[in-house]
Biopython code that builds the backbone (N, CA, C, O; Angstrom):
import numpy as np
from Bio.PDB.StructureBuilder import StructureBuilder

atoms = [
    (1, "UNK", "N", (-6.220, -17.495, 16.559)),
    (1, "UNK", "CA", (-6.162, -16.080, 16.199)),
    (1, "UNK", "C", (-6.618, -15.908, 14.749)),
    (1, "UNK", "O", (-6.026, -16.413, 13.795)),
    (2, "UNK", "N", (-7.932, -15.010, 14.642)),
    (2, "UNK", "CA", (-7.923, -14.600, 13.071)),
    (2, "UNK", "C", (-7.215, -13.737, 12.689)),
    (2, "UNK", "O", (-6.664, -12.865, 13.361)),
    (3, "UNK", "N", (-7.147, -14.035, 10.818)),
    (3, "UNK", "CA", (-6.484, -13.291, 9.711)),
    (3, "UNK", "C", (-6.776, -11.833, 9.767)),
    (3, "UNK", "O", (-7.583, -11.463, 8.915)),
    (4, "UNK", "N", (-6.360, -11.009, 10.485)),
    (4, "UNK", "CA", (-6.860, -9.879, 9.851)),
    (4, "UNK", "C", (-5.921, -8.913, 8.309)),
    (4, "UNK", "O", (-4.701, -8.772, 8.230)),
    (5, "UNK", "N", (-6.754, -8.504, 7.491)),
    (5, "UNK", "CA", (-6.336, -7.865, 6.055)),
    (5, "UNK", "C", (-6.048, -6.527, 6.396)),
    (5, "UNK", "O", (-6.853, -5.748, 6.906)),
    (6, "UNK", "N", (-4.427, -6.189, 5.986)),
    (6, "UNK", "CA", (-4.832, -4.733, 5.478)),
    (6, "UNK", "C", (-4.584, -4.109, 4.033)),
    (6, "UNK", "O", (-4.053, -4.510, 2.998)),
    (7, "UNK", "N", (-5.092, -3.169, 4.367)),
    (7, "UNK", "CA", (-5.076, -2.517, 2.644)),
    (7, "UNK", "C", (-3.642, -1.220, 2.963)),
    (7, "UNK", "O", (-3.732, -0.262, 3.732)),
    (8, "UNK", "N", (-2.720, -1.501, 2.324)),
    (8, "UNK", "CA", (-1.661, -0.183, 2.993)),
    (8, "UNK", "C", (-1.763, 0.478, 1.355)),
    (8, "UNK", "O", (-1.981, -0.041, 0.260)),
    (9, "UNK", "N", (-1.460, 2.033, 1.858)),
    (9, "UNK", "CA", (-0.630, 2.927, 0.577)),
    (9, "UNK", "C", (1.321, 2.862, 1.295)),
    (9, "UNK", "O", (1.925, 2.807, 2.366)),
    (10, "UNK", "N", (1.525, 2.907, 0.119)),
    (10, "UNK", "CA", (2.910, 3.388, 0.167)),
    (10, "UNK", "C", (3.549, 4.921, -0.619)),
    (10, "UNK", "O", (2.971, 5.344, -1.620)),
    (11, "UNK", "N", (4.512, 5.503, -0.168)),
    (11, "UNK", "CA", (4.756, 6.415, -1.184)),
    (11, "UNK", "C", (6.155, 6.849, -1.158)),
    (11, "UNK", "O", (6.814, 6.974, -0.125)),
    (12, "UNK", "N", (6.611, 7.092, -2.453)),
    (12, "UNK", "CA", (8.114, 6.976, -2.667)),
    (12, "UNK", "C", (8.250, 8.426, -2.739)),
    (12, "UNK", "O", (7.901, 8.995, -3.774)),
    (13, "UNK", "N", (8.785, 9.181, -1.615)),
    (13, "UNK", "CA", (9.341, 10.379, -1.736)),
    (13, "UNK", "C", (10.247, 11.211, -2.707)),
    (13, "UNK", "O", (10.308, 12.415, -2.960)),
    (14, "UNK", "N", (10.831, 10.264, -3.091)),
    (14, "UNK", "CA", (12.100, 9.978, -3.910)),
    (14, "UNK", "C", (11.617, 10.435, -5.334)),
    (14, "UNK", "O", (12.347, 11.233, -5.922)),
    (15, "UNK", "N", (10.712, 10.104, -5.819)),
    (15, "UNK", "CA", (9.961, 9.118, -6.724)),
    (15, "UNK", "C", (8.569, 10.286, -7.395)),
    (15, "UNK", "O", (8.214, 10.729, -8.487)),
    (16, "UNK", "N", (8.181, 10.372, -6.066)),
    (16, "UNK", "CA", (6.464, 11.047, -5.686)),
    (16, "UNK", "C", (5.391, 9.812, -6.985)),
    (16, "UNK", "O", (4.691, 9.866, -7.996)),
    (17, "UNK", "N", (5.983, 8.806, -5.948)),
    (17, "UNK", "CA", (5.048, 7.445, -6.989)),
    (17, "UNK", "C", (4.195, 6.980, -5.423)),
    (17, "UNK", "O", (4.741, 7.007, -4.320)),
    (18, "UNK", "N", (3.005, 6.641, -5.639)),
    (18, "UNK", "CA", (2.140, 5.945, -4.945)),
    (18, "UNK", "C", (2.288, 4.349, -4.907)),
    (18, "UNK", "O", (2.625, 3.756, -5.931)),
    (19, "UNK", "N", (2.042, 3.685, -3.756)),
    (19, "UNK", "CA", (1.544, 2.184, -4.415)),
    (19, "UNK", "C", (0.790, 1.770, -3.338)),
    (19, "UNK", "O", (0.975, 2.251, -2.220)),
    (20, "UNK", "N", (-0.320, 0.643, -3.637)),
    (20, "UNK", "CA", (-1.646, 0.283, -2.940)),
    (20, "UNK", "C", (-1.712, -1.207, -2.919)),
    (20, "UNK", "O", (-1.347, -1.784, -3.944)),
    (21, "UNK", "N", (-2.056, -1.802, -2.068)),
    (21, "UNK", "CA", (-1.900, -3.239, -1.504)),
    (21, "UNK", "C", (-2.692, -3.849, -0.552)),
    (21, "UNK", "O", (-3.409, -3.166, 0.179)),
    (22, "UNK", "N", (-2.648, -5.137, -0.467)),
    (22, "UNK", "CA", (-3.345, -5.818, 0.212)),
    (22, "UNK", "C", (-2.526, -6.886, 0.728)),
    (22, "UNK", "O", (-2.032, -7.852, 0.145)),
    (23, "UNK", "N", (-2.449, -6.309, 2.658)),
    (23, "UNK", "CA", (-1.521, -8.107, 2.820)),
    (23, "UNK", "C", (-2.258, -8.575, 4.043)),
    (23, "UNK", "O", (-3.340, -8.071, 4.342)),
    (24, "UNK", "N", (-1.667, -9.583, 4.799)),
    (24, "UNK", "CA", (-2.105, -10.085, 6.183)),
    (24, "UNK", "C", (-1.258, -9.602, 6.983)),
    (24, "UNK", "O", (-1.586, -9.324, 8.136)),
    (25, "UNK", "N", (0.394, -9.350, 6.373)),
    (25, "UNK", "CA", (1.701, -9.271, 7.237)),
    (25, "UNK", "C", (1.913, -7.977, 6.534)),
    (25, "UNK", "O", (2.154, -8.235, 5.355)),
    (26, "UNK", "N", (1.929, -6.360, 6.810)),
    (26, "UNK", "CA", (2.378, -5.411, 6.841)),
    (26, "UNK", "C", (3.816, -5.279, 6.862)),
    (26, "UNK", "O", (4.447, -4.818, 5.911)),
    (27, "UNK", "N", (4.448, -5.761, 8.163)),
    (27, "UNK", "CA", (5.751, -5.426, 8.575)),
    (27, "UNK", "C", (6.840, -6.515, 7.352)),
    (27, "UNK", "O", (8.067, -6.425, 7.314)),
    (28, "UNK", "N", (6.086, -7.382, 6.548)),
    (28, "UNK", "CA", (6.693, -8.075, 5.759)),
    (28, "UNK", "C", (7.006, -7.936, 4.665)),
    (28, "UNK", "O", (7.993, -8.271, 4.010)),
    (29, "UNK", "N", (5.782, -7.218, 4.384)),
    (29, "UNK", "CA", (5.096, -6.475, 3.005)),
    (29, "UNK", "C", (5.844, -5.111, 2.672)),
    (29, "UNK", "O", (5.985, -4.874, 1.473)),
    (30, "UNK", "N", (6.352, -4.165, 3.601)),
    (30, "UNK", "CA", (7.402, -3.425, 3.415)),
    (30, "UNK", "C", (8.716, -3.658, 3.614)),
    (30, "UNK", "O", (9.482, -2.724, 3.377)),
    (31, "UNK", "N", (9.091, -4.529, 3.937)),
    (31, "UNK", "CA", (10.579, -5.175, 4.030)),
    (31, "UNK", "C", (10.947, -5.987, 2.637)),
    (31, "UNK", "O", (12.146, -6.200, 2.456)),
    (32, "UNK", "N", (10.154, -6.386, 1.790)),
    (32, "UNK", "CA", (9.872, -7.339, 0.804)),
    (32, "UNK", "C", (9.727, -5.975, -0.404)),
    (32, "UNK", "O", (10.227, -6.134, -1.517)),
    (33, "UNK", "N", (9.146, -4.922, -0.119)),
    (33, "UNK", "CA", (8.983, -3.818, -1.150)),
    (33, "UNK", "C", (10.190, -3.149, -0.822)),
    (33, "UNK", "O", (10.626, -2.751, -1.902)),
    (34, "UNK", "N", (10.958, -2.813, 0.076)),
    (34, "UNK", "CA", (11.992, -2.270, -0.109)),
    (34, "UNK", "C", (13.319, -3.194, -0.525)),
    (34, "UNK", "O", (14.396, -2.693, -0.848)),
    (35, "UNK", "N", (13.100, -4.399, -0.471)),
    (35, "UNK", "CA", (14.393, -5.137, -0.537)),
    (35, "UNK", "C", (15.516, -4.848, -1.600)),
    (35, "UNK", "O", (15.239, -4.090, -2.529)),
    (36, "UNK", "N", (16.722, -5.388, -1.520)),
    (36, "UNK", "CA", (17.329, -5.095, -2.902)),
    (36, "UNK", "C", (17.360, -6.019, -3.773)),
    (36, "UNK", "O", (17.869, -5.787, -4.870)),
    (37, "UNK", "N", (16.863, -7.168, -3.498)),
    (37, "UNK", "CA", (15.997, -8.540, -4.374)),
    (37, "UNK", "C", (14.498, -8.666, -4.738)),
    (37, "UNK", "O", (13.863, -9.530, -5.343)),
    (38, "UNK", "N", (14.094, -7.266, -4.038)),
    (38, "UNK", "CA", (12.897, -6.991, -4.920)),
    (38, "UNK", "C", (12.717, -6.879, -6.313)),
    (38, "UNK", "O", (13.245, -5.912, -6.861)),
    (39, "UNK", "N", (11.756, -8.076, -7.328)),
    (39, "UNK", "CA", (11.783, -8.182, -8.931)),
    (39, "UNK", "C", (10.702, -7.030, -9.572)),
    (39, "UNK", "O", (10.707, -6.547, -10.704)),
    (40, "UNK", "N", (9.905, -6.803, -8.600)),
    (40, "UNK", "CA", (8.788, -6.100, -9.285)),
    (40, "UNK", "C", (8.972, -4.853, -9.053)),
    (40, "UNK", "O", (9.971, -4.260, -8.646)),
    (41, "UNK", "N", (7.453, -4.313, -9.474)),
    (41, "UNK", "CA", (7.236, -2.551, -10.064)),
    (41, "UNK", "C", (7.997, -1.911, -9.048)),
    (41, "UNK", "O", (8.879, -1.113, -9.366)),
    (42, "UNK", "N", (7.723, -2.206, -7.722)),
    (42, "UNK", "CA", (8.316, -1.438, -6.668)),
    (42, "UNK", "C", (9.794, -1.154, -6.594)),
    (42, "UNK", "O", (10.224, -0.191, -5.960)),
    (43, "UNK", "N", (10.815, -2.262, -7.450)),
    (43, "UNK", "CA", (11.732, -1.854, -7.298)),
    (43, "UNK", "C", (12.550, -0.596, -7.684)),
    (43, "UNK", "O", (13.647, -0.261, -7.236)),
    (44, "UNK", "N", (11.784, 0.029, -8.610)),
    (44, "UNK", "CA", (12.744, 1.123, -9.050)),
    (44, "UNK", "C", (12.265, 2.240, -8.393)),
    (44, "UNK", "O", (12.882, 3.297, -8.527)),
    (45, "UNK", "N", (11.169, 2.188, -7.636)),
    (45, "UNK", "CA", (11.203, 3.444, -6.464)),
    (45, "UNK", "C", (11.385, 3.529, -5.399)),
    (45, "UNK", "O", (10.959, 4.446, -4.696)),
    (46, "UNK", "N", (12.214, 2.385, -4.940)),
    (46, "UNK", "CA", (12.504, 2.018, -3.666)),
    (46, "UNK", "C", (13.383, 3.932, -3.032)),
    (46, "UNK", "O", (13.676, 4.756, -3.898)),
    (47, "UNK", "N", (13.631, 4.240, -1.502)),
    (47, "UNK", "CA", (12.652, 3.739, -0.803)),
    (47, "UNK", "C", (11.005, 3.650, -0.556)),
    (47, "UNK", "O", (10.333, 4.529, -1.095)),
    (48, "UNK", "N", (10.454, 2.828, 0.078)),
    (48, "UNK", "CA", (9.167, 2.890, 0.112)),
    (48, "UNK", "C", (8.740, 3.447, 1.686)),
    (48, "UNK", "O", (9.386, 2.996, 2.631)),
    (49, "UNK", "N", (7.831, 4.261, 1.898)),
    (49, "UNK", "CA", (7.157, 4.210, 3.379)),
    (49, "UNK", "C", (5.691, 4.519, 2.954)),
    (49, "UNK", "O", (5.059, 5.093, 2.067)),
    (50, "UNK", "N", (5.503, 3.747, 4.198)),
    (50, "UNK", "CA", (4.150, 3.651, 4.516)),
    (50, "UNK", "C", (3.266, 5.080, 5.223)),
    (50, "UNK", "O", (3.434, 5.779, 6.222)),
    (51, "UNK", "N", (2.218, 5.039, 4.040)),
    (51, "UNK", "CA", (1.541, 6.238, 4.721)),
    (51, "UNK", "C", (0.348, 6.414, 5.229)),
    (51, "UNK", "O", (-0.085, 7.499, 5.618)),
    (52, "UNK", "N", (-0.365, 5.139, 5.256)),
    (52, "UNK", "CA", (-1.378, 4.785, 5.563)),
    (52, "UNK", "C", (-1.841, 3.179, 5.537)),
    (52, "UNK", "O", (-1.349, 2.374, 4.746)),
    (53, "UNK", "N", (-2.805, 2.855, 6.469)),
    (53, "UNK", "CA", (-2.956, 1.786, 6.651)),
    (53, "UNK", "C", (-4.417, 1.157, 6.593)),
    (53, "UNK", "O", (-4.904, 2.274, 6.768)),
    (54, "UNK", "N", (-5.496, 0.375, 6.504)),
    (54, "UNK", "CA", (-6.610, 0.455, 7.176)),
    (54, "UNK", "C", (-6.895, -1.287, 7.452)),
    (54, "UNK", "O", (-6.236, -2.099, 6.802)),
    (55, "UNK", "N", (-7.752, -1.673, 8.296)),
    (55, "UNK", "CA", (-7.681, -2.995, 8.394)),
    (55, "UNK", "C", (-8.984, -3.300, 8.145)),
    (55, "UNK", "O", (-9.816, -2.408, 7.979)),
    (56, "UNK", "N", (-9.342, -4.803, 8.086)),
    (56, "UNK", "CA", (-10.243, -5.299, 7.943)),
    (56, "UNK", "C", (-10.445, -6.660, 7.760)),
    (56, "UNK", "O", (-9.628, -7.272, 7.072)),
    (57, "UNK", "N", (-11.613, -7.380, 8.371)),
    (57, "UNK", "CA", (-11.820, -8.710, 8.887)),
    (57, "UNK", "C", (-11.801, -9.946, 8.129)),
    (57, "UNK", "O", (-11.655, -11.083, 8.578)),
    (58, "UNK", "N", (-12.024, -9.463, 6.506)),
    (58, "UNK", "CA", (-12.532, -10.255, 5.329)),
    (58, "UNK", "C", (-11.779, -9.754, 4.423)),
    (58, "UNK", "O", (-11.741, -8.556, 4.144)),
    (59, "UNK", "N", (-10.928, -10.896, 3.738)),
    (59, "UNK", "CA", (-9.796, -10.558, 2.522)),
    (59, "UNK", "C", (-10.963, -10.016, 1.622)),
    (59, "UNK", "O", (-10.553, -9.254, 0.747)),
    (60, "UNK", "N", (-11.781, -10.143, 1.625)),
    (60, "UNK", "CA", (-12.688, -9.799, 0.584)),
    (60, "UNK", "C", (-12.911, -7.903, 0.672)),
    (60, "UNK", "O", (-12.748, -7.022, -0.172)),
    (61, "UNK", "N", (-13.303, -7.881, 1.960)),
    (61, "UNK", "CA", (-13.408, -6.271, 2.452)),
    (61, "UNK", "C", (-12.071, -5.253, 1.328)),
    (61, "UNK", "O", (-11.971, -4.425, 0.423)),
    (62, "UNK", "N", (-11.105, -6.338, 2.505)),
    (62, "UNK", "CA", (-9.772, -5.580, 2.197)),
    (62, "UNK", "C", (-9.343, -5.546, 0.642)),
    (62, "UNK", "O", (-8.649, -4.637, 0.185)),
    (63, "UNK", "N", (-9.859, -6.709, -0.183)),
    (63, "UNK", "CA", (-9.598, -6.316, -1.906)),
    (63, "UNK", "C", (-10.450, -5.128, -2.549)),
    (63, "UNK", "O", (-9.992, -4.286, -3.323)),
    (64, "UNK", "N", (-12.115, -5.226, -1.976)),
    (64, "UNK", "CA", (-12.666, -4.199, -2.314)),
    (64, "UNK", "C", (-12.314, -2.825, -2.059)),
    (64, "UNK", "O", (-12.328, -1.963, -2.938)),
    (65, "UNK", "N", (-11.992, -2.614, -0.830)),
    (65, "UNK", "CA", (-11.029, -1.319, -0.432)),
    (65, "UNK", "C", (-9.737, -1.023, -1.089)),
    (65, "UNK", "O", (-9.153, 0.059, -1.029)),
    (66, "UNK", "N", (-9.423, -1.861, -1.591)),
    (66, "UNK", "CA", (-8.204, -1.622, -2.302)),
    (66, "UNK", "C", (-8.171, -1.008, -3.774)),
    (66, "UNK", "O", (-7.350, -0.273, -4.324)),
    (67, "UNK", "N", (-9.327, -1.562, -4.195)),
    (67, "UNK", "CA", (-10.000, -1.888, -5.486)),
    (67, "UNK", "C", (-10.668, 0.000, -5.297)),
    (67, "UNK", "O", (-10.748, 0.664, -6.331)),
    (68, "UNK", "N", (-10.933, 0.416, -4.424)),
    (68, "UNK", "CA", (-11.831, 1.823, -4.475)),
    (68, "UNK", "C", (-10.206, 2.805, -4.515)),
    (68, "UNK", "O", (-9.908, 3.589, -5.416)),
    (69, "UNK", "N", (-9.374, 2.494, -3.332)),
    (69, "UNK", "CA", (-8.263, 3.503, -3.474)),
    (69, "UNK", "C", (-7.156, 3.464, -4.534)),
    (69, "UNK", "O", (-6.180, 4.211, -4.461)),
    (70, "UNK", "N", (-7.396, 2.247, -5.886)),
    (70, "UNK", "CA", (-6.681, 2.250, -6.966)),
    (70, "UNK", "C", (-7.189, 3.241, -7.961)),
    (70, "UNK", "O", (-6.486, 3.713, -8.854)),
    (71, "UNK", "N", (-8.716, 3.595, -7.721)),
    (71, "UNK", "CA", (-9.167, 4.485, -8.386)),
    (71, "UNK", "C", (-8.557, 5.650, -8.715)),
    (71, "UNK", "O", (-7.491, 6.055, -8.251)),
    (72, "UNK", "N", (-9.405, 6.309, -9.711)),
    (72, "UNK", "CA", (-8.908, 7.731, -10.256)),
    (72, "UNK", "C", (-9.128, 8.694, -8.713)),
    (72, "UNK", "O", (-8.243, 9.414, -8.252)),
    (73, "UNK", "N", (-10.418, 8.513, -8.123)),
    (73, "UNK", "CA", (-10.849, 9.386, -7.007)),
    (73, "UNK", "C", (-9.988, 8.839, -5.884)),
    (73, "UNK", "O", (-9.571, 9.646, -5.053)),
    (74, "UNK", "N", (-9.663, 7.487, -5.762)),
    (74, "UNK", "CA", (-8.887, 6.897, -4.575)),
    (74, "UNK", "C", (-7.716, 7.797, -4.393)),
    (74, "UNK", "O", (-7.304, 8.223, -3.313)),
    (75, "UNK", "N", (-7.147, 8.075, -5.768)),
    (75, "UNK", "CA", (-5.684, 8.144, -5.671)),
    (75, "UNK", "C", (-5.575, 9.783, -5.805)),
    (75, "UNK", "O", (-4.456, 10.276, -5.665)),
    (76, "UNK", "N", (-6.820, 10.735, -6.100)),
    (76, "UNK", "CA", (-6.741, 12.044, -5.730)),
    (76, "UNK", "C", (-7.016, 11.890, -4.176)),
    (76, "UNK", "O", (-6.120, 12.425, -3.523)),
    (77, "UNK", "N", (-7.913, 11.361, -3.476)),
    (77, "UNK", "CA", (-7.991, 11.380, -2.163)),
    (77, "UNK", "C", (-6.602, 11.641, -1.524)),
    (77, "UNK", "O", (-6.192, 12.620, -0.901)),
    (78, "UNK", "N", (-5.758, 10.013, -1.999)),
    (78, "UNK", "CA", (-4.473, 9.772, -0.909)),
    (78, "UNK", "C", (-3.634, 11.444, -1.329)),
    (78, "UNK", "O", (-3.133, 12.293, -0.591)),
    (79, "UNK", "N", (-3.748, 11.391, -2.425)),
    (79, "UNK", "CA", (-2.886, 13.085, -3.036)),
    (79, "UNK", "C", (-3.166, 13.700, -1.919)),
    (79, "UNK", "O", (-2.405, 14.045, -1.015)),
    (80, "UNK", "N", (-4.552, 13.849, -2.049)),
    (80, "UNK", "CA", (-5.109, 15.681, -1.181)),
    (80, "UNK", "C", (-4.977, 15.282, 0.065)),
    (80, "UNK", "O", (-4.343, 16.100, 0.733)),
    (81, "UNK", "N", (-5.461, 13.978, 0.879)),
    (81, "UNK", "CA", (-5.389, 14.012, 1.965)),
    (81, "UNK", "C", (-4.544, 13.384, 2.829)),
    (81, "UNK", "O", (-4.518, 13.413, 4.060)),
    (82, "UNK", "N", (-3.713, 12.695, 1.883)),
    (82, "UNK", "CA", (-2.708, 12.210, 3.184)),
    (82, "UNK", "C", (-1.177, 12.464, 3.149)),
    (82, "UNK", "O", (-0.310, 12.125, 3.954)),
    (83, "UNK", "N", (-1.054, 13.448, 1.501)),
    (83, "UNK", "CA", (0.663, 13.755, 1.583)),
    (83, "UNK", "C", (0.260, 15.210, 1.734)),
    (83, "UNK", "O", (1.025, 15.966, 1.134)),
    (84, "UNK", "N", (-0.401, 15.604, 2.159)),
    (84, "UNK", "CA", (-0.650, 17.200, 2.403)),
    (84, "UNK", "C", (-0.961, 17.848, 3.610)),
    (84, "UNK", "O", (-1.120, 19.069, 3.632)),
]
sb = StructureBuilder()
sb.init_structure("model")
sb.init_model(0)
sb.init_chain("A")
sb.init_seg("    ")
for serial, (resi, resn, name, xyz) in enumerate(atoms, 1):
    if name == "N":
        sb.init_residue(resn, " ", resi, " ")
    sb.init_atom(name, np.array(xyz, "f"), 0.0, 1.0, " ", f" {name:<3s}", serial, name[0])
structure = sb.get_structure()
């Protein structure tokens, strides 16, 4: 079975904080961002949900895609089009 990459947004309701990623394991990758032994950025806006997802065949794809929706325009996109 191949690796497939995805690139997820997350967004803290709580918070109205964004966050953008790249994993192989999704369902891990938000269990690990919400944890309460979570060390990093994510922890202080926990909860986290997922609001989007996209996949792709090549970790490489999936960093470049990631790399476009960290942008200034990426991150008006997810604004306008996916919490609205």
């Amino acid at each position: 079975m191949e690796t497939m990459y995805l690139v997820y947004v997350l967004y803290s309701s709580k918070y109205d904080k964004i966050y953008i990623g790249c994993t192989s394991d999704l369902q891990q990758r938000i269990i690990s961002h919400n944890h309460e032994k979570n060390k990093g950025w994510t922890k202080s806006y926990q909860p986290w949900e997922v609001i989007h997802s996209e996949k792709f065949d090549t970790k490489q794809e999936a960093l470049k895609r990631e790399k476009e929706l960290k942008s200034s325009r990426g991150r008006a996109y997810i604004r306008k089009s996916l919490l609205h």
